[in-house]
PDB file of N, CA, C and O in Angstrom, chain B, residues numbered from 101:
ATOM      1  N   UNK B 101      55.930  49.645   4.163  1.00  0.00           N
ATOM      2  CA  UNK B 101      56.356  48.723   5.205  1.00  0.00           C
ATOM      3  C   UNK B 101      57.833  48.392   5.011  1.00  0.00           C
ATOM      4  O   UNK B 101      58.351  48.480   3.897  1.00  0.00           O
ATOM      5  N   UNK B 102      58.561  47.983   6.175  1.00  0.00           N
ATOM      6  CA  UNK B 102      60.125  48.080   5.808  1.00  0.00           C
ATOM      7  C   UNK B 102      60.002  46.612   5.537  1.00  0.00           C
ATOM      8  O   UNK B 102      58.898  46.115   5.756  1.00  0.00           O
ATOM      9  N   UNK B 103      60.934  45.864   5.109  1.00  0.00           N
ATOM     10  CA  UNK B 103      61.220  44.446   4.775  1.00  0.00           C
ATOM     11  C   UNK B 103      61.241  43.282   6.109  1.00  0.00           C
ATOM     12  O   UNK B 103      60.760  42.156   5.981  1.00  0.00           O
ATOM     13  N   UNK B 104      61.678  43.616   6.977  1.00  0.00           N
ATOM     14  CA  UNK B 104      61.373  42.815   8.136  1.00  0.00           C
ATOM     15  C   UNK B 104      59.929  42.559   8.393  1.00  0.00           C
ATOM     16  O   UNK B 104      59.439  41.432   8.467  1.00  0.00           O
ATOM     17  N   UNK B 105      59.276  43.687   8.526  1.00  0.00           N
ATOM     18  CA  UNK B 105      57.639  43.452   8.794  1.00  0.00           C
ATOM     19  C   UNK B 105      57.164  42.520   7.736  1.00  0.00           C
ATOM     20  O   UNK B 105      56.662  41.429   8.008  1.00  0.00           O
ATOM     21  N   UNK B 106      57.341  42.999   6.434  1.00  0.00           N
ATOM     22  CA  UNK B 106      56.740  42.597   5.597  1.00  0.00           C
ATOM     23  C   UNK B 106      57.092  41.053   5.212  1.00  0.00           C
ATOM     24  O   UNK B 106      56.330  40.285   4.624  1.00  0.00           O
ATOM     25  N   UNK B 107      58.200  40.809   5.594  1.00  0.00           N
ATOM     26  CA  UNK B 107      58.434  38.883   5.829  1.00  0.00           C
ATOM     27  C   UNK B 107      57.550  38.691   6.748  1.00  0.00           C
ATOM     28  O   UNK B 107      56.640  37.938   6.399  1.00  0.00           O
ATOM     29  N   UNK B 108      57.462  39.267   8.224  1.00  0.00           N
ATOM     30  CA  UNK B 108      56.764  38.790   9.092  1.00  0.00           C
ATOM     31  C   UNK B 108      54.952  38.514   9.018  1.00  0.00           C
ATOM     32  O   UNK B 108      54.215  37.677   9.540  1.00  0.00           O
ATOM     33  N   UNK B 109      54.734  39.617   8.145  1.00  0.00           N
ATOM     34  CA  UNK B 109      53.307  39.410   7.939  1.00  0.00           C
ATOM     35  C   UNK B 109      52.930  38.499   6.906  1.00  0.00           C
ATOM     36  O   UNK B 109      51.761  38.219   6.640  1.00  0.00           O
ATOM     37  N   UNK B 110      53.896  38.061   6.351  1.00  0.00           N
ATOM     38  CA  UNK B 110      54.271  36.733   4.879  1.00  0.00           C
ATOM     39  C   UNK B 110      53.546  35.774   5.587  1.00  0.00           C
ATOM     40  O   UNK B 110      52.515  35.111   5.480  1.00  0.00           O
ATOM     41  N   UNK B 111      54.851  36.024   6.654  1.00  0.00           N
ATOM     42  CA  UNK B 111      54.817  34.257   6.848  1.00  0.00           C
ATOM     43  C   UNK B 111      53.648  34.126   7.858  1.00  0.00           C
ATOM     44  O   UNK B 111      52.979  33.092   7.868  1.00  0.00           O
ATOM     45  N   UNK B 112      53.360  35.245   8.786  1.00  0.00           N
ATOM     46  CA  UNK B 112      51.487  35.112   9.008  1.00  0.00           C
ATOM     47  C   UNK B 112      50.486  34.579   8.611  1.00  0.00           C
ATOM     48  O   UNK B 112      49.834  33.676   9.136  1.00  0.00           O
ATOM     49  N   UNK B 113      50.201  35.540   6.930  1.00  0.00           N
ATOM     50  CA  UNK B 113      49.291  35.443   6.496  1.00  0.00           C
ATOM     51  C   UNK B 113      49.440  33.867   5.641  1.00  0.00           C
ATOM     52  O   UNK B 113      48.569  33.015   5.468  1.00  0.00           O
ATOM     53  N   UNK B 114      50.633  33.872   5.280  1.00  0.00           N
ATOM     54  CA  UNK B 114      50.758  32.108   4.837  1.00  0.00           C
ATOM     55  C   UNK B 114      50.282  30.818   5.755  1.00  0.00           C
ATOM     56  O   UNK B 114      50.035  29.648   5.462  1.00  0.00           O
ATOM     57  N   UNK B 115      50.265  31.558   7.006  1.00  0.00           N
ATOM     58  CA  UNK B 115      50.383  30.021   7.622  1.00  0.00           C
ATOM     59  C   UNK B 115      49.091  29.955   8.299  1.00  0.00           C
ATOM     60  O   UNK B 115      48.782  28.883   8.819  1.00  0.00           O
ATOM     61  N   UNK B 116      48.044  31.254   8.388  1.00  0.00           N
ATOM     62  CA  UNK B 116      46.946  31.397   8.657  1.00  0.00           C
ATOM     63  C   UNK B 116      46.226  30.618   7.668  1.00  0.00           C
ATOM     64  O   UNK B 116      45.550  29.638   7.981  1.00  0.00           O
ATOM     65  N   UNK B 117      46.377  31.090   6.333  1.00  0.00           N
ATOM     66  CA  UNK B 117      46.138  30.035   4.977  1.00  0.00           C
ATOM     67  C   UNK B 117      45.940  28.782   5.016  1.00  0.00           C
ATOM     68  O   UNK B 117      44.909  28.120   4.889  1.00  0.00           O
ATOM     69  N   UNK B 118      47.083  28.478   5.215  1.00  0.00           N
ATOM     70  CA  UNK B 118      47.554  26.909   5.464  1.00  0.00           C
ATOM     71  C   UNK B 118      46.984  26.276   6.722  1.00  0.00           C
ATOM     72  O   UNK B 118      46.370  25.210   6.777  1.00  0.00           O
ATOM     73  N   UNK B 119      47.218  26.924   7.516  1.00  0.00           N
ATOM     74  CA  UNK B 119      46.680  25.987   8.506  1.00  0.00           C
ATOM     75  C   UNK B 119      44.860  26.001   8.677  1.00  0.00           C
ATOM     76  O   UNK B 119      44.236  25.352   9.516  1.00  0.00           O
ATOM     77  N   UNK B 120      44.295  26.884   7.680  1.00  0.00           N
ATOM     78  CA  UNK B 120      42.935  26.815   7.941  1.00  0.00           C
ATOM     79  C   UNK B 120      42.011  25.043   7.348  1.00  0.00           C
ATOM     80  O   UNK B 120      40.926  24.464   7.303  1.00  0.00           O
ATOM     81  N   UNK B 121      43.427  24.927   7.030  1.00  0.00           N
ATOM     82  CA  UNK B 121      42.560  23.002   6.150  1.00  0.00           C
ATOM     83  C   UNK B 121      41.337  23.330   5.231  1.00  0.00           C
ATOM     84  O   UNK B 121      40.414  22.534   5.052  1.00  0.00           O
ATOM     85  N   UNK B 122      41.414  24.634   4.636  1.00  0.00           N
ATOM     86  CA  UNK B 122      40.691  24.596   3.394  1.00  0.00           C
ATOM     87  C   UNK B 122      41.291  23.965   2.151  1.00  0.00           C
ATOM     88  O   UNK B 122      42.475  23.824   1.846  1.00  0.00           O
ATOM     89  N   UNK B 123      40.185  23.622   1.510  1.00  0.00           N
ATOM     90  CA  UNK B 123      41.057  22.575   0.144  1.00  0.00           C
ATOM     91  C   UNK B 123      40.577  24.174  -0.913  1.00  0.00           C
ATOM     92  O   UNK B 123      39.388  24.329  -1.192  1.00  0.00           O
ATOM     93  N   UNK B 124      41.337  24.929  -1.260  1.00  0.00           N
ATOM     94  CA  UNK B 124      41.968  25.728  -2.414  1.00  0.00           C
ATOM     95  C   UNK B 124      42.983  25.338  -3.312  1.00  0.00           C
ATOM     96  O   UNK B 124      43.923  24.553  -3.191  1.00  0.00           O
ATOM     97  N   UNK B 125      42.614  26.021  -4.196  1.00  0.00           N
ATOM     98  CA  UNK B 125      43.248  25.926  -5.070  1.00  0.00           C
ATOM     99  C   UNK B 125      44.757  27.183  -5.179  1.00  0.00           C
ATOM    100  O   UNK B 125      44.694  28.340  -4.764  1.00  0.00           O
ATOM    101  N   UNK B 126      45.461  26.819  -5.552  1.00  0.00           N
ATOM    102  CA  UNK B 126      46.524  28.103  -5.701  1.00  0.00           C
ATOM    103  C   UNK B 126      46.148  29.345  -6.508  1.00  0.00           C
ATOM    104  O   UNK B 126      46.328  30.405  -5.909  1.00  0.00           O
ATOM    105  N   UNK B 127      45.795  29.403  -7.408  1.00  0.00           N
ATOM    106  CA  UNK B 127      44.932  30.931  -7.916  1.00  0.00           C
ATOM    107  C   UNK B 127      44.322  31.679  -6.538  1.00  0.00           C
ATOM    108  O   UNK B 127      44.693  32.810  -6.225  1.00  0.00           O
ATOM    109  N   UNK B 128      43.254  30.845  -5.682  1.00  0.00           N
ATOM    110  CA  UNK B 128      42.634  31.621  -4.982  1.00  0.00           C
ATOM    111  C   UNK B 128      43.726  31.588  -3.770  1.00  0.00           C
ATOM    112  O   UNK B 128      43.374  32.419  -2.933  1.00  0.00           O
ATOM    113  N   UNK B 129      44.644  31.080  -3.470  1.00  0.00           N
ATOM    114  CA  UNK B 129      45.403  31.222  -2.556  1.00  0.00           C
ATOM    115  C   UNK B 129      46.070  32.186  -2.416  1.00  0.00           C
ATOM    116  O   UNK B 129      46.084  32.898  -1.412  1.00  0.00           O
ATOM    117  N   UNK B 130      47.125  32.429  -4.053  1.00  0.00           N
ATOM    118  CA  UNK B 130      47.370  33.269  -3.853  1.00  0.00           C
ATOM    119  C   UNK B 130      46.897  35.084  -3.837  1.00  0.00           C
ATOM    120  O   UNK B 130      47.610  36.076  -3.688  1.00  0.00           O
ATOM    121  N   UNK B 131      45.285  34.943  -4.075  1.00  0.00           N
ATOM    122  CA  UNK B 131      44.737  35.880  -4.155  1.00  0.00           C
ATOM    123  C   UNK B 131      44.136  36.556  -2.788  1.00  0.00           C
ATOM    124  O   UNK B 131      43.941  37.759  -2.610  1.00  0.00           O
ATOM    125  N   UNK B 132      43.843  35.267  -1.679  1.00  0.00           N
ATOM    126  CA  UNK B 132      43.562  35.913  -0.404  1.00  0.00           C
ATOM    127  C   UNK B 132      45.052  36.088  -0.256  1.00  0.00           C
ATOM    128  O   UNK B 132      45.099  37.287   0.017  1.00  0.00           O
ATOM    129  N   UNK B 133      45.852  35.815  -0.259  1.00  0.00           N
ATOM    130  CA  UNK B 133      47.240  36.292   0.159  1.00  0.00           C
ATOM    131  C   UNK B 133      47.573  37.808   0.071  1.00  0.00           C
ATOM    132  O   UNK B 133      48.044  38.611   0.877  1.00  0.00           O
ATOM    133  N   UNK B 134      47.067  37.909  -1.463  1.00  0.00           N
ATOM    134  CA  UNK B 134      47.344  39.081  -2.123  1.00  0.00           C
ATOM    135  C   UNK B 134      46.431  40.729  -1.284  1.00  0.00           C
ATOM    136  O   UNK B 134      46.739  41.873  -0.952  1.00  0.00           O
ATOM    137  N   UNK B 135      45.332  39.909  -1.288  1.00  0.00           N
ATOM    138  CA  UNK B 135      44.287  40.683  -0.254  1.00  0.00           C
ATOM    139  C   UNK B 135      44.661  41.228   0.984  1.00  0.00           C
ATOM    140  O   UNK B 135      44.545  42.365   1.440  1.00  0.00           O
ATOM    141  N   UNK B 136      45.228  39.979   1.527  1.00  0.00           N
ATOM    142  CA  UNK B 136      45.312  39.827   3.127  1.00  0.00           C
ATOM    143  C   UNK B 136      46.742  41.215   2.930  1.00  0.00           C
ATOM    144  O   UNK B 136      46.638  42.189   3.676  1.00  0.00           O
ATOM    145  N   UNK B 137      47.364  41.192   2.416  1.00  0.00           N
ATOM    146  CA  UNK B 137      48.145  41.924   2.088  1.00  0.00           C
ATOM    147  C   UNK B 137      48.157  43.537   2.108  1.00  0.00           C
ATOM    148  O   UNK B 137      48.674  44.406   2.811  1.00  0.00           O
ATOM    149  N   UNK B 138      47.275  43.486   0.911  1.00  0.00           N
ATOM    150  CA  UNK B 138      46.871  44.774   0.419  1.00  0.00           C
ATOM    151  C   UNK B 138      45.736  45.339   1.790  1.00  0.00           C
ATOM    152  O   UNK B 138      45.682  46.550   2.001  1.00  0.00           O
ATOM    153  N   UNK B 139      44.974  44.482   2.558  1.00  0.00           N
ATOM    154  CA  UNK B 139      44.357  45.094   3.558  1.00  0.00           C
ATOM    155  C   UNK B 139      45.345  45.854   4.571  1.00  0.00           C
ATOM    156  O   UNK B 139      45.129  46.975   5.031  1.00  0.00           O
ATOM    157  N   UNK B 140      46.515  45.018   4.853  1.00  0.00           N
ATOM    158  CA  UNK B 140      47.598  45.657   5.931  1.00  0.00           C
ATOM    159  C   UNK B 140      48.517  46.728   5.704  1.00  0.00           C
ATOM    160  O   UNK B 140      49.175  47.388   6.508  1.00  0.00           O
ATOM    161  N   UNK B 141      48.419  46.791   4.135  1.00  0.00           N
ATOM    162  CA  UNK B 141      49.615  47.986   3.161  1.00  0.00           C
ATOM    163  C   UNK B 141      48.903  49.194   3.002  1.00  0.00           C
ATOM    164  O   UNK B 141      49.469  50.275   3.168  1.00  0.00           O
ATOM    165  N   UNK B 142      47.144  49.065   2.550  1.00  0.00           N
ATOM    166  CA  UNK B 142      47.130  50.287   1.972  1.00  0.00           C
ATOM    167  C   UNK B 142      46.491  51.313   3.354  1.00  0.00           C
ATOM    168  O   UNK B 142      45.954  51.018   4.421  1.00  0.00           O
ATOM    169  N   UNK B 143      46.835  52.515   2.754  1.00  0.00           N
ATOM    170  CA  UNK B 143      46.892  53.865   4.289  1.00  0.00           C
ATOM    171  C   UNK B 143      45.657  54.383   4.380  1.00  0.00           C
ATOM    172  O   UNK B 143      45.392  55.060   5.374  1.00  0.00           O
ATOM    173  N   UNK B 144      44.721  54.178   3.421  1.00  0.00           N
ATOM    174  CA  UNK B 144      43.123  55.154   3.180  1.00  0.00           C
ATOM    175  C   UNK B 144      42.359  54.138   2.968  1.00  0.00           C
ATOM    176  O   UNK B 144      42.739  52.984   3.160  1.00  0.00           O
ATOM    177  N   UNK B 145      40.654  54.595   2.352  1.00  0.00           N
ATOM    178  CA  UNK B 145      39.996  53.518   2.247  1.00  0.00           C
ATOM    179  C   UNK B 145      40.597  52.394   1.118  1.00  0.00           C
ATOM    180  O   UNK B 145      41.464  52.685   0.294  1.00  0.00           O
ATOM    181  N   UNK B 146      40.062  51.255   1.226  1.00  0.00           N
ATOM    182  CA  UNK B 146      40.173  50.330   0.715  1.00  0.00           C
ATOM    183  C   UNK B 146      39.331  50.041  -0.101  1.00  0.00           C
ATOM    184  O   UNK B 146      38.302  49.669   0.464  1.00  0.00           O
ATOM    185  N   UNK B 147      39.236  50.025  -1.661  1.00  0.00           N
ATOM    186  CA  UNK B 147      38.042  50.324  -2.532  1.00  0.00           C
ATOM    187  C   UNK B 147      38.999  48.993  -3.584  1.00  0.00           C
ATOM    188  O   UNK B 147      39.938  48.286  -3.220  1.00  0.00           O
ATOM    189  N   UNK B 148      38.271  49.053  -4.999  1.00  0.00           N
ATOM    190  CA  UNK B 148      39.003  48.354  -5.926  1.00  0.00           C
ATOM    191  C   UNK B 148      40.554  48.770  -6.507  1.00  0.00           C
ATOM    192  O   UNK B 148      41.621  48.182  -6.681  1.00  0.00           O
ATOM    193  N   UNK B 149      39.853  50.579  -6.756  1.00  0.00           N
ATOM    194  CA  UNK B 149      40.823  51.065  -7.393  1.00  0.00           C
ATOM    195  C   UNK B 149      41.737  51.087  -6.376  1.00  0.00           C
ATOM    196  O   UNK B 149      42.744  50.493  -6.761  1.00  0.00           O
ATOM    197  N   UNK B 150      41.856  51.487  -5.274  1.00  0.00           N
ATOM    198  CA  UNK B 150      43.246  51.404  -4.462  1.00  0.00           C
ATOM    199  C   UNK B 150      44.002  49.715  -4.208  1.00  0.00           C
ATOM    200  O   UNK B 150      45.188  49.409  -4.085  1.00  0.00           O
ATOM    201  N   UNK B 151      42.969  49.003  -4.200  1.00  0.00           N
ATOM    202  CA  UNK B 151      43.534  47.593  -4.514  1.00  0.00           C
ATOM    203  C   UNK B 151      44.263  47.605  -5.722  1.00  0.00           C
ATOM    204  O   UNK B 151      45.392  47.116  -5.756  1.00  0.00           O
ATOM    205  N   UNK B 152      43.498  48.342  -7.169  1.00  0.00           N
ATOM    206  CA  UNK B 152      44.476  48.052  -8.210  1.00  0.00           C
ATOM    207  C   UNK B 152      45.663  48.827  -8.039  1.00  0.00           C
ATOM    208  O   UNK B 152      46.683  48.244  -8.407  1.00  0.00           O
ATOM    209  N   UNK B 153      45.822  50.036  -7.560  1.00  0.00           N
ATOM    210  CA  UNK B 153      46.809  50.880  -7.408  1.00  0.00           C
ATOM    211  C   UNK B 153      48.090  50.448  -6.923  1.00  0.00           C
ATOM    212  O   UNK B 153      49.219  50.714  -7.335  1.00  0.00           O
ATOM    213  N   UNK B 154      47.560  49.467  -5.618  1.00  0.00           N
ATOM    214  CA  UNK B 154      48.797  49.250  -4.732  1.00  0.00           C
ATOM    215  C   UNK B 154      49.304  47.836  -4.749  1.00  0.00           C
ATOM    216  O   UNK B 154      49.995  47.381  -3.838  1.00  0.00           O
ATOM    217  N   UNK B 155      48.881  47.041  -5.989  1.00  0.00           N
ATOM    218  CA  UNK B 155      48.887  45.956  -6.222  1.00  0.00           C
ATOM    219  C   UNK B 155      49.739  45.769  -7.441  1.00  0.00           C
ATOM    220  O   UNK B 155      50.043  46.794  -8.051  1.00  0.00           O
ATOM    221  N   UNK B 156      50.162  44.636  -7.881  1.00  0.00           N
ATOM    222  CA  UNK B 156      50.771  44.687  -9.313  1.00  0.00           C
ATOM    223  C   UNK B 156      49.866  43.945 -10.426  1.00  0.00           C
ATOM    224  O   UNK B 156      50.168  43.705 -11.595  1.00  0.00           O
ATOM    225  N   UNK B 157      48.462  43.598  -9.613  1.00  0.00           N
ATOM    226  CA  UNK B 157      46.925  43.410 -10.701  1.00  0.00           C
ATOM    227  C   UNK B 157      46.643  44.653 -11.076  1.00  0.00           C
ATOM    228  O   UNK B 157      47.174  45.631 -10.550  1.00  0.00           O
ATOM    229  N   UNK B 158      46.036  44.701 -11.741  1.00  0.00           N
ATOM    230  CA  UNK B 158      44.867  45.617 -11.613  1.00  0.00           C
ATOM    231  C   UNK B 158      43.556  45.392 -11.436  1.00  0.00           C
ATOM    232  O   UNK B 158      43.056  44.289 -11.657  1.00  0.00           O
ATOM    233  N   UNK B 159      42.529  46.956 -10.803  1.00  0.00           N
ATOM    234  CA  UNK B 159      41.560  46.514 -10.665  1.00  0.00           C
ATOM    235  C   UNK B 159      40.187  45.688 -10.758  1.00  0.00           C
ATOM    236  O   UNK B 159      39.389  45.348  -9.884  1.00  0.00           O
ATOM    237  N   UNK B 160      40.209  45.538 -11.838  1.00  0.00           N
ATOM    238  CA  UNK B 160      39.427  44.339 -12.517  1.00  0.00           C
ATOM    239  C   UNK B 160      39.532  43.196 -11.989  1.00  0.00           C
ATOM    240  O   UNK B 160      38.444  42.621 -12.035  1.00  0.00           O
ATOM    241  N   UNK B 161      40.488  42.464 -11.409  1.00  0.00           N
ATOM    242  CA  UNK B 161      40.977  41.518 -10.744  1.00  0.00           C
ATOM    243  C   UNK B 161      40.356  41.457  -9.873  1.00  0.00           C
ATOM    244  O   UNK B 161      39.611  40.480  -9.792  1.00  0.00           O
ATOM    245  N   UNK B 162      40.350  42.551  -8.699  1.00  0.00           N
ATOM    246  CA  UNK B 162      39.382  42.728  -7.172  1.00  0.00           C
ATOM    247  C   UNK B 162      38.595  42.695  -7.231  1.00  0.00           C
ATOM    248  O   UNK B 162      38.058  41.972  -6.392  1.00  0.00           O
ATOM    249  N   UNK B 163      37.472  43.559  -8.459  1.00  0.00           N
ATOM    250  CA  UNK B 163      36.312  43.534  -9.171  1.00  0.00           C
ATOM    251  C   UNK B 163      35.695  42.157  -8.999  1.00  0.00           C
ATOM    252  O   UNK B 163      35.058  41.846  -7.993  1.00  0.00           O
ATOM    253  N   UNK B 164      35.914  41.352 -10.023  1.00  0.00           N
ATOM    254  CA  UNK B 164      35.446  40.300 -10.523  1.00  0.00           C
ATOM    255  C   UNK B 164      35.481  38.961  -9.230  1.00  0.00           C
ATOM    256  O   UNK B 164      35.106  37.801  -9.400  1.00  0.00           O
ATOM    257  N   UNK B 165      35.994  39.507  -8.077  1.00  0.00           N
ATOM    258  CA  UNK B 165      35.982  38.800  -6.629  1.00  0.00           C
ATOM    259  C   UNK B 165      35.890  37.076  -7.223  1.00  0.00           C
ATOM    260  O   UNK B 165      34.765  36.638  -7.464  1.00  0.00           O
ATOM    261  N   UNK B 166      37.395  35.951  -7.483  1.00  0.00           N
ATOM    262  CA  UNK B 166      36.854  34.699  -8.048  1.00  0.00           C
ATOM    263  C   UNK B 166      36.936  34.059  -6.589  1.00  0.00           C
ATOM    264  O   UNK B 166      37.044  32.854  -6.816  1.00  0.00           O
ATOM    265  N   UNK B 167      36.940  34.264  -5.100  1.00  0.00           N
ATOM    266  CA  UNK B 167      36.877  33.913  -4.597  1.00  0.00           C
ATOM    267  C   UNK B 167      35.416  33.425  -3.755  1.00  0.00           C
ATOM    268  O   UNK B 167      35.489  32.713  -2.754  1.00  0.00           O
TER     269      UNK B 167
END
Protein backbone atom coordinates (compact mmCIF):
# COMPACT_ATOMS: atom_id res chain seq x y z
CA UNK A 1 0.00 0.00 0.00
CA UNK A 2 1.53 3.47 -0.80
CA UNK A 3 1.61 5.84 2.34
CA UNK A 4 -1.34 8.02 1.61
CA UNK A 5 -3.76 5.04 1.66
CA UNK A 6 -2.27 3.63 4.41
CA UNK A 7 -2.79 6.96 6.73
CA UNK A 8 -6.17 6.90 5.31
CA UNK A 9 -7.13 3.49 6.37
CA UNK A 10 -5.30 4.52 9.98
CA UNK A 11 -7.31 6.95 10.61
CA UNK A 12 -10.51 4.71 9.53
CA UNK A 13 -9.85 1.93 11.28
CA UNK A 14 -8.98 4.21 14.46
CA UNK A 15 -11.98 6.01 14.55
CA UNK A 16 -14.24 3.01 13.74
CA UNK A 17 -12.53 1.77 17.14
CA UNK A 18 -13.18 4.67 18.92
CA UNK A 19 -16.24 5.57 18.07
CA UNK A 20 -17.71 2.04 18.70
CA UNK A 21 -18.00 3.09 22.79
CA UNK A 22 -16.51 -0.18 23.63
CA UNK A 23 -14.66 -0.02 26.99
CA UNK A 24 -11.13 -1.88 25.82
CA UNK A 25 -8.38 -1.95 26.89
CA UNK A 26 -5.22 -0.78 24.76
CA UNK A 27 -3.52 -4.29 24.26
CA UNK A 28 -6.75 -5.36 22.59
CA UNK A 29 -7.04 -2.14 20.79
CA UNK A 30 -4.21 -2.15 19.47
CA UNK A 31 -4.59 -5.66 18.29
CA UNK A 32 -7.99 -5.23 16.37
CA UNK A 33 -6.12 -2.38 14.83
CA UNK A 34 -3.39 -4.58 13.98
CA UNK A 35 -5.96 -7.11 12.41
CA UNK A 36 -8.13 -4.65 10.85
CA UNK A 37 -4.97 -3.93 9.12
CA UNK A 38 -3.47 -7.00 8.21
CA UNK A 39 -7.10 -7.98 6.76
CA UNK A 40 -6.74 -4.91 4.13
CA UNK A 41 -2.71 -5.57 3.44
CA UNK A 42 -2.46 -9.12 2.98
CA UNK A 43 -3.00 -10.33 -1.08
CA UNK A 44 -3.92 -14.32 -0.49
CA UNK A 45 -5.66 -16.22 2.10
CA UNK A 46 -5.59 -14.97 5.41
CA UNK A 47 -4.47 -17.79 7.84
CA UNK A 48 -2.14 -17.24 11.11
CA UNK A 49 0.96 -17.78 9.41
CA UNK A 50 0.36 -15.02 6.83
CA UNK A 51 -0.81 -12.83 9.74
CA UNK A 52 2.60 -13.68 11.30
CA UNK A 53 4.40 -13.06 8.07
CA UNK A 54 3.02 -9.70 7.27
CA UNK A 55 2.97 -8.45 10.66
CA UNK A 56 5.86 -7.45 12.98
CA UNK A 57 4.17 -10.26 15.73
CA UNK A 58 4.43 -13.33 15.07
CA UNK A 59 2.13 -16.01 14.65
CA UNK A 60 1.45 -17.20 17.95
CA UNK A 61 0.05 -13.89 18.71
CA UNK A 62 -3.04 -14.46 16.09
CA UNK A 63 -3.09 -17.98 17.40
CA UNK A 64 -3.77 -17.45 20.90
CA UNK A 65 -6.84 -14.85 19.66
CA UNK A 66 -6.77 -12.54 23.44
CA UNK A 67 -9.56 -10.87 22.03
Amino acid sequence: MTPAIYTRYTKIVLDAITDAKLKINKYKRNFMFEIFMLYLSIPDRINFLQSGRYSRSGEQRFGSCPV
